[in-house]
C-alpha positions as CSV (number, residue, x, y, z in Angstrom):
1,X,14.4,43.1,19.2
2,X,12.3,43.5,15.7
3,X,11.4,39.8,15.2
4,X,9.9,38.5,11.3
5,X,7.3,36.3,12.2
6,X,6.2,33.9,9.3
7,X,3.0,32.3,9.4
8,X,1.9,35.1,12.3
9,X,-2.0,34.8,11.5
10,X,-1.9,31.1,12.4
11,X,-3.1,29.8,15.8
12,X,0.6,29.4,17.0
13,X,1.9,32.7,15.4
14,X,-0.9,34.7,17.0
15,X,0.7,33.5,20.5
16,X,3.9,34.1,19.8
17,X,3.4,38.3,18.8
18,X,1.1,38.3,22.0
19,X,4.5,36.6,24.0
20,X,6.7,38.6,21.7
21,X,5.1,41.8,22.4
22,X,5.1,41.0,26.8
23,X,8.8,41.1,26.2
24,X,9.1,44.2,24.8
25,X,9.9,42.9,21.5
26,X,8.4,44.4,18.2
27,X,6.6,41.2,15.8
28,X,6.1,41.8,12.4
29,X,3.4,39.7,11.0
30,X,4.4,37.9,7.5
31,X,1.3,36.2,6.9
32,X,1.8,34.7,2.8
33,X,2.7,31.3,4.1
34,X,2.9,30.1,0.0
35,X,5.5,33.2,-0.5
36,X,7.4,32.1,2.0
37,X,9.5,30.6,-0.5
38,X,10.4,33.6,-2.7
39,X,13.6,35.1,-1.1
40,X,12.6,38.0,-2.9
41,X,9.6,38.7,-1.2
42,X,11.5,37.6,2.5
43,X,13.8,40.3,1.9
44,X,12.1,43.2,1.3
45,X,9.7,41.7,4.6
46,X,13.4,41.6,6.6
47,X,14.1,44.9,5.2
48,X,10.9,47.3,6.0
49,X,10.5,45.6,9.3
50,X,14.3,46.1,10.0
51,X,14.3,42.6,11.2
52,X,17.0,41.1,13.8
53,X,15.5,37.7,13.8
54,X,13.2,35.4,12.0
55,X,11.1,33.4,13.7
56,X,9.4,30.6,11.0
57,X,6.5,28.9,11.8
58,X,5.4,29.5,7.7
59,X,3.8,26.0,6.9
60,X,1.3,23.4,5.4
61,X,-0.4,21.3,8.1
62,X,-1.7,17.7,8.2
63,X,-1.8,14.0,8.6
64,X,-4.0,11.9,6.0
65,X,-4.6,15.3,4.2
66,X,-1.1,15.7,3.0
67,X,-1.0,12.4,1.1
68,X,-1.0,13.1,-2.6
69,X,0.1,16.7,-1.5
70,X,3.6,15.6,-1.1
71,X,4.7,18.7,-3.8
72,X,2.8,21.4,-2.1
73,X,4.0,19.8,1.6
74,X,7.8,20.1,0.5
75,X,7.5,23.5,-1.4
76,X,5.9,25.1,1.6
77,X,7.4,23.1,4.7
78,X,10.9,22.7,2.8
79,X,12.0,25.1,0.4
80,X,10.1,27.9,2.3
81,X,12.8,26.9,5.7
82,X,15.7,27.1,3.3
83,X,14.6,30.3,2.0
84,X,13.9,31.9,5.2
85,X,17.5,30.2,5.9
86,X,19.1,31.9,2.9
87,X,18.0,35.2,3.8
88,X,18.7,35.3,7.2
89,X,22.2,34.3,6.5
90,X,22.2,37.1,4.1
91,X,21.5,39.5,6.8
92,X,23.1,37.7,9.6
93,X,20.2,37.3,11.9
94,X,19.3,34.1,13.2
95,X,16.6,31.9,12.8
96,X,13.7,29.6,14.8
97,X,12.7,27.2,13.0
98,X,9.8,25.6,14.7
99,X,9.8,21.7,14.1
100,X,7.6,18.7,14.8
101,X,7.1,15.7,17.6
102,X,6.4,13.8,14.8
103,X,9.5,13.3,13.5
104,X,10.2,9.8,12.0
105,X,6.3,9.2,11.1
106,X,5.4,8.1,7.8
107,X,3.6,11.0,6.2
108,X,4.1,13.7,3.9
109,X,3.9,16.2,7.0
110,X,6.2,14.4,9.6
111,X,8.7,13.8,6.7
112,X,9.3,17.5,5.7
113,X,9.2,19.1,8.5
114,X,12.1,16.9,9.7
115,X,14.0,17.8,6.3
116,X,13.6,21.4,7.1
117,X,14.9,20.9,10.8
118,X,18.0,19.0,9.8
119,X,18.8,20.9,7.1
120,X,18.6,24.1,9.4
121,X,21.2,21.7,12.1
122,X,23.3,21.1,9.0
123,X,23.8,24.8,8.3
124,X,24.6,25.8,11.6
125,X,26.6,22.9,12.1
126,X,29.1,23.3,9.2
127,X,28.6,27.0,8.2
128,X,28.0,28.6,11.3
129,X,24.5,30.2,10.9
130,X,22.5,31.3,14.0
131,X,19.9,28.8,13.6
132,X,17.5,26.7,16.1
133,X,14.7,24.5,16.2
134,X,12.1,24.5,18.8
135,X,10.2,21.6,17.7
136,X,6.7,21.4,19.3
137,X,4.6,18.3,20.0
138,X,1.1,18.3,20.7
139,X,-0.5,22.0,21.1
140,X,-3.9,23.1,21.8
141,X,-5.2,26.1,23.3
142,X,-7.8,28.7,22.9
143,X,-7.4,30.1,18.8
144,X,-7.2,26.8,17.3
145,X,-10.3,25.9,14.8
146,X,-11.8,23.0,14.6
147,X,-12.5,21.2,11.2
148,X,-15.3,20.2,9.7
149,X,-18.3,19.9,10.5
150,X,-17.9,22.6,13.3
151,X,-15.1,25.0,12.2
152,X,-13.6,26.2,8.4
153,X,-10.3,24.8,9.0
154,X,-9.4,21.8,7.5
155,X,-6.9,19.6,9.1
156,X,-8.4,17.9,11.9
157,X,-6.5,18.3,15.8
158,X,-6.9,16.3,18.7
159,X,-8.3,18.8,21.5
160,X,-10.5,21.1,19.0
161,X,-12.3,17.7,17.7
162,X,-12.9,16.0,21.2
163,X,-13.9,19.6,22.7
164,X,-16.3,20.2,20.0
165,X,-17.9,16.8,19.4
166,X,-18.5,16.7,23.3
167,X,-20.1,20.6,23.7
168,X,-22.9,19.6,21.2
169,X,-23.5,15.9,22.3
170,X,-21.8,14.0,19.8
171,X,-19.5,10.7,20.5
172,X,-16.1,11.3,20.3
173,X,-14.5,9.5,17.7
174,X,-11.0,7.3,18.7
175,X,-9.2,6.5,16.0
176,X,-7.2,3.4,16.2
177,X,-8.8,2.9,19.4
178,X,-7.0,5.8,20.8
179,X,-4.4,3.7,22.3
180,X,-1.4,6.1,20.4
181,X,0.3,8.2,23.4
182,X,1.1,11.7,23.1
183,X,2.4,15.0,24.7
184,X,-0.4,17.4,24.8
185,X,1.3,21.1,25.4
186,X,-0.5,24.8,25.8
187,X,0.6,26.9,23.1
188,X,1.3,29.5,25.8
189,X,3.8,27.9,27.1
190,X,5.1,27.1,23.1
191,X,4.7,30.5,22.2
192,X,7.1,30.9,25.3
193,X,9.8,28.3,24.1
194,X,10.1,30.3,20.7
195,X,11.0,33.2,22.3
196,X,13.1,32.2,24.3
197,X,15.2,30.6,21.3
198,X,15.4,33.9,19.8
199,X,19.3,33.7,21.9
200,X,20.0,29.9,20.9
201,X,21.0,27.7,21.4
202,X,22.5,27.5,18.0
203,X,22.4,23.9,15.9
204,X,20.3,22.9,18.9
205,X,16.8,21.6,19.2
206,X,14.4,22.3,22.3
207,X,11.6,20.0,22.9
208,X,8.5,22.4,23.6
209,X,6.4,19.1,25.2
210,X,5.8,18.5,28.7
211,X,7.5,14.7,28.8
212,X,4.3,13.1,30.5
213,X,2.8,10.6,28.0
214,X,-1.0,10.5,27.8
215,X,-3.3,8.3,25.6
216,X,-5.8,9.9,22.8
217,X,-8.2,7.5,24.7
218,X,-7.3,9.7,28.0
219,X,-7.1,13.0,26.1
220,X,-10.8,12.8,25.1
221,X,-12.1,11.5,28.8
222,X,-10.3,14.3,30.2
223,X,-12.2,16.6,27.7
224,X,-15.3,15.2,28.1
225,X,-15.0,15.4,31.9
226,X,-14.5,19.3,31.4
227,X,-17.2,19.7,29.1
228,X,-19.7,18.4,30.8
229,X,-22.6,15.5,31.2
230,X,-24.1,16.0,27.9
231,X,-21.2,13.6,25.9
232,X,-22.5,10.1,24.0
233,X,-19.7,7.3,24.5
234,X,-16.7,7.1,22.0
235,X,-17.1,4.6,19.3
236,X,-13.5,3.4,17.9
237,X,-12.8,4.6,14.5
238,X,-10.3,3.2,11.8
239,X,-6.7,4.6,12.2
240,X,-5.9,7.6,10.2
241,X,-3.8,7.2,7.3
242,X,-0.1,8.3,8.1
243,X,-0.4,7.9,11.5
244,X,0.9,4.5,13.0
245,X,-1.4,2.5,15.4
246,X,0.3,2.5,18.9
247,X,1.8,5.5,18.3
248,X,4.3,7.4,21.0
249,X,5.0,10.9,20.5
250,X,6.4,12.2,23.4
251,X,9.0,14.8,24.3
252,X,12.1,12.9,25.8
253,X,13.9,16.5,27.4
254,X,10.8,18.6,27.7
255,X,11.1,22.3,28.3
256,X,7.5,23.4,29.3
257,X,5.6,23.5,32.9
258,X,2.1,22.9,32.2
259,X,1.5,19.4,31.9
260,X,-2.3,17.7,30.9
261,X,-5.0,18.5,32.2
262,X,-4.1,21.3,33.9
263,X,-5.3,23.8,31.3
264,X,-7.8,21.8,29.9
265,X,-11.3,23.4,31.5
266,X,-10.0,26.7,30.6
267,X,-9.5,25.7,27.3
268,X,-12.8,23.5,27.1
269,X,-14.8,26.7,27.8
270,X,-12.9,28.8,25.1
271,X,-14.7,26.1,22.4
272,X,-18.0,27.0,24.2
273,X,-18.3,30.2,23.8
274,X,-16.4,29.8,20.1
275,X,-19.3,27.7,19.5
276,X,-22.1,29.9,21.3
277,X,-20.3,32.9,18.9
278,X,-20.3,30.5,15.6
279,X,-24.0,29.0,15.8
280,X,-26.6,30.7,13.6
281,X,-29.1,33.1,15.5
């Protein structure tokens, strides 16, 4: 199968053309995540890669950082689904849409990704379209930068924050207190989950979470413990904005095999060597 992958240059989309291309499948990398909203440009990317499916991770990431943003959340996370949408149907291929475990938090990113996931059930629903949403709760795994201070991206995530902060000595912040629970899930085995909704279900969502809620308090002590001795205690932090305190985000019909921390040293010592790579000479 030759499989449009939007959004392929990101840290999920670069796992799912490794995964793609394991099962025999041919991933062609549409990497203009602001474009992904000009049918235009979608078509000609449909056409020259001959595509049979579209698989749309295409999107603008972030918790606190998307307040204020909410025009440049919705044109990327929602009009850029209903054009990849659009098109497909045009060429009667389907689509994955991937969604979020966030869905129902108050914040610009929570909110549009769960407009572009029902508007994708809506369409198959009533006008019969081949779409799916695989939507994807808490990933980490080796690719995913860090923000700042230690990496260039810029929306902070749970695993590369604790992992880096703990590899050079520094406490690791808990925001709220780190009492929110979530479902912490490889991107191997998300990368996986996409694929595999390449043949539906149609109008369907598949939960790529493992079900097994842990604490952010938890996260970061199983992240220090793989790191090493050298870690400072954490020190509690205010909450983030967007996020509520007490949180639960947790798959409630998982579909993936690794639960935490299974995965965790591996991908503990993938940050140190990022790290030993990064640091000035």
């Amino acid at each position: 199968m030759k499989v449009l992958v939007t959004g392929a240059a990101g840290f999920i989309g670069q796992h799912v053309m490794a995964a793609l291309a394991a099962r025999g499948h041919t991933g062609a990398a549409y990497d203009r995540p602001h474009d992904v909203c000009d049918a235009g440009e979608l078509d000609f990317a449909c056409r020259y890669a001959r595509a049979e499916a579209i698989i749309n991770l295409a999107g603008v990431l972030g918790t606190p950082e998307l307040l204020g943003a909410e025009s440049r959340a919705a044109g990327v996370n929602i009009l850029g689904a209903v054009a990849v949408y659009d098109v497909a149907a045009y060429f009667r291929i389907p689509v994955v849409q991937i969604g979020t475990g966030h869905k129902g938090q108050p914040n610009p990113y929570a909110i549009t990704k769960a407009c572009a996931e029902d508007l994708g059930l809506a369409r198959a629903r009533w006008l019969g379209e081949k779409i799916t949403v695989v939507r994807a709760y808490h990933v980490y795994g080796p690719g995913q930068l860090p923000g700042p201070p230690h990496g260039p991206a810029s929306v902070h995530k749970f695993f590369p924050t604790f992992a880096c902060r703990a590899l050079t000595g520094l406490p690791l912040e808990l925001h709220g207190g780190g009492s929110q629970q979530i479902d912490p899930v490889h991107v191997a085995d998300v990368a996986e989950s996409l694929c595999d909704a390449l043949h539906g279900p149609w109008g369907a969502v598949t939960e790529a979470g493992c079900g097994k809620p842990v604490s952010v308090a938890q996260a970061a002590a199983d992240v220090a413990l793989a790191a090493g001795p050298s870690l400072l205690p954490s020190v509690s932090a205010a909450p983030r904005p967007g996020e509520p305190e007490g949180a639960v985000v947790v798959a409630a019909a998982p579909a993936c095999r690794n639960p935490w921390p299974y995965l965790v040293p591996e991908t503990v010592e993938w940050y140190r060597q990022w790290l030993a790579r990064s640091s000035p000479s």
